[in-house]
C-alpha positions in Angstrom: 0.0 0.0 0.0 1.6 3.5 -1.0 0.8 6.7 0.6 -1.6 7.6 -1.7 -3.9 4.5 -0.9 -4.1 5.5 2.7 -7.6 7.4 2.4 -7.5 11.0 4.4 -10.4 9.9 6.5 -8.8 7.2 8.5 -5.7 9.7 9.6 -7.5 11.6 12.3 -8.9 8.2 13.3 -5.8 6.8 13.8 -4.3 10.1 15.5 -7.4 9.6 17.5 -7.1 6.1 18.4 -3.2 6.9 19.7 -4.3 10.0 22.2 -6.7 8.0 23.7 -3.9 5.5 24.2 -1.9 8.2 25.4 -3.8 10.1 27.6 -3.9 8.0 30.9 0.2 8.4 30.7 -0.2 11.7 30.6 -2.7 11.4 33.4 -0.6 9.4 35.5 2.9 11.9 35.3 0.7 14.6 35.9 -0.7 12.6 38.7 2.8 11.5 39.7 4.5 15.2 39.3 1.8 16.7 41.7 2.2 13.8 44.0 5.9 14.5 44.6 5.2 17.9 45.1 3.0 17.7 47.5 5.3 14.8 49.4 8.1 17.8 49.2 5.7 20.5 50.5 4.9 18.0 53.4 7.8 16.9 54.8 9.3 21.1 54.4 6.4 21.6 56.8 5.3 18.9 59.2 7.3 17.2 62.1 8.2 14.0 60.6 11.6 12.6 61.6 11.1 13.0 65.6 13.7 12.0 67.9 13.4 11.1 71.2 15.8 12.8 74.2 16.1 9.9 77.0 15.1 12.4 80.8 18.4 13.9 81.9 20.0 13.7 78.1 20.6 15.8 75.4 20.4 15.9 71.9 22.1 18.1 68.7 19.3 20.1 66.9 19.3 23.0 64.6 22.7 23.8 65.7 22.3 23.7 69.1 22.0 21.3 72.1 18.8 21.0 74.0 17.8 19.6 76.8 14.7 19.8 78.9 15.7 21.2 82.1 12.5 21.3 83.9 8.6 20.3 83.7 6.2 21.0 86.5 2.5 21.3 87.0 1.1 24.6 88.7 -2.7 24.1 90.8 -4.7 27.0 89.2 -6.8 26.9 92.2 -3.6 26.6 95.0 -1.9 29.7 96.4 -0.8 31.7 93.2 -4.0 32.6 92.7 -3.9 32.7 88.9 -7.1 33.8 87.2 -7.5 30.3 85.2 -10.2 28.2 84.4 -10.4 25.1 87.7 -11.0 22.4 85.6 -7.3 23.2 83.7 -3.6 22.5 84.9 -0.9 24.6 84.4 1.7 23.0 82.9 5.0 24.9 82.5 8.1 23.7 80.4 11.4 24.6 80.3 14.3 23.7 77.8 17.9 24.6 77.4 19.8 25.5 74.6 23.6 25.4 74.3 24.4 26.9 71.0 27.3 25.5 68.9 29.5 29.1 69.1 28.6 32.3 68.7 27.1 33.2 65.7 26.1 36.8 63.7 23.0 37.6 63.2 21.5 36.3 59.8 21.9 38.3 56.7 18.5 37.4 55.6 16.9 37.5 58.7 16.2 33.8 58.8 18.3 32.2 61.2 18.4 28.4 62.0 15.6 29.0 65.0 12.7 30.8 63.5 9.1 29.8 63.3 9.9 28.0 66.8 7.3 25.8 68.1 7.6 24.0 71.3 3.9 22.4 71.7 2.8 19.6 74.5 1.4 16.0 73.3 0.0 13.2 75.2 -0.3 9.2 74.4 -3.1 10.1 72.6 -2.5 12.3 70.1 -3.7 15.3 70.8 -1.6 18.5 71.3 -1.4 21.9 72.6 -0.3 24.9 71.7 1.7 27.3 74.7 -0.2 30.3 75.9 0.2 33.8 74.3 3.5 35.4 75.5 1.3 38.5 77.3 -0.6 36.1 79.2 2.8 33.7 79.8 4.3 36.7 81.1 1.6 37.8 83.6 1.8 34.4 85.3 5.4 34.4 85.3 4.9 37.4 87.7 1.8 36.0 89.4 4.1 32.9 90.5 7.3 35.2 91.0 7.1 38.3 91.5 10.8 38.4 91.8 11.9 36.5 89.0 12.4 37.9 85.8 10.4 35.9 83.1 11.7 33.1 81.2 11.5 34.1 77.1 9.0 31.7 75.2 10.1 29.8 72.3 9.3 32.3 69.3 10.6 35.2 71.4 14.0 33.4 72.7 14.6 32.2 69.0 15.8 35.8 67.8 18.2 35.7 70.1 19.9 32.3 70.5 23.1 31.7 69.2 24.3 35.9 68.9 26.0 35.5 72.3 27.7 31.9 72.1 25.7 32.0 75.9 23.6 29.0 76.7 19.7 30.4 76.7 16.7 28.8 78.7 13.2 28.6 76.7 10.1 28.4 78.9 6.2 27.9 77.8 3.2 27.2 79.7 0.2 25.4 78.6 -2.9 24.7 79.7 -4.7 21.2 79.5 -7.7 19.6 81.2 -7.5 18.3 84.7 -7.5 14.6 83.7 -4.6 14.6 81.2 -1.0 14.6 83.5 0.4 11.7 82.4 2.1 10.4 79.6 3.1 13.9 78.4 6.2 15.2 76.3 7.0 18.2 74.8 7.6 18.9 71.4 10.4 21.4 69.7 10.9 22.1 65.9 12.4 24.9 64.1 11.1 26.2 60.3 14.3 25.3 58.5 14.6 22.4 60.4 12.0 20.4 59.2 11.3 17.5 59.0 13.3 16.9 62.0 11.8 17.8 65.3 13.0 16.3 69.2 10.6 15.6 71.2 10.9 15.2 75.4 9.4 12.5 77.4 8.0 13.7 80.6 8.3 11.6 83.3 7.5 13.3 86.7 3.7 13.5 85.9 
């Protein structure tokens, strides 16, 4: 058969007949391209990779090392006489981070411990976030007077590292009555991610 016998109907047919083949390939990299994507996007944003710091330990992370140096439950309803709801427990954390040197402030603004987040889990699942760093504060003073506040996590994060100076984080949280066991806390860092560490709490 020569090229002329081919009749010009049967062309778009046949060019037919091969998209449809083609299509669900194109489907499926489109499908596949997207997929990866969104894997990428995930893991850049999400606490994946958690390690665990054994109680008294400490652990390299986001070039620092931490180490929890102190959890402790606070009675809403007991002498400080904090202004919080009496079916909720006060549960303050405190971390330590020894940085690996001094180091200058970021050119770009975005050093290794922005977007900090410290949050509280239990065996469960569930998780809370700290309390707002005005209202942190004005228990801080309500428990000591004295004492000159502990920074919270986002606050403390411009900060570590300038002075080559170990710094303490502190957040409080507030959780139901019923849930003091089986706690740990939480810490990640932005440009960290997926990597997180995450502290058993034992003395609940």
């Amino acid at each position: 058969m020569t090229p002329s016998d081919v009749s010009p109907a049967k062309a778009p047919a046949r060019w037919h007949r091969r998209s449809l083949v083609a299509l669900p390939l194109l489907f499926l990299a489109v499908f596949a391209f997207a997929a990866r994507i969104d894997i990428t996007d995930y893991f850049a944003s999400h606490e994946v990779r958690v390690a665990t710091v054994k109680p008294g330990g400490a652990a390299p992370y986001a070039r620092a090392e931490w180490s929890l140096v102190s959890a402790r439950v606070v009675d809403t309803g007991g002498q400080a006489k904090l202004p919080l709801p009496a079916d909720r427990r006060l549960v303050l954390i405190r971390l330590k981070a020894v940085p690996e040197g001094k180091l200058p402030p970021a050119a770009n603004g975005e050093s290794p411990w922005m977007g900090c987040s410290l949050t509280l889990l239990d065996d469960k699942g569930r998780r809370w976030s700290p309390l707002n760093f005005v209202l942190s504060r004005d228990i801080s003073r309500a428990l000591d007077p004295t004492a000159s506040p502990v920074a919270g996590c986002f606050e403390a994060a411009r900060s570590i590292g300038l002075d080559g100076q170990p710094t303490l984080v502190e957040e409080k949280f507030l959780i139901p009555a019923d849930v003091t066991s089986d706690l740990s806390a939480q810490l990640s860092f932005r440009p960290s991610l997926p990597d997180a560490l995450n502290f058993p709490l034992e003395h609940f």
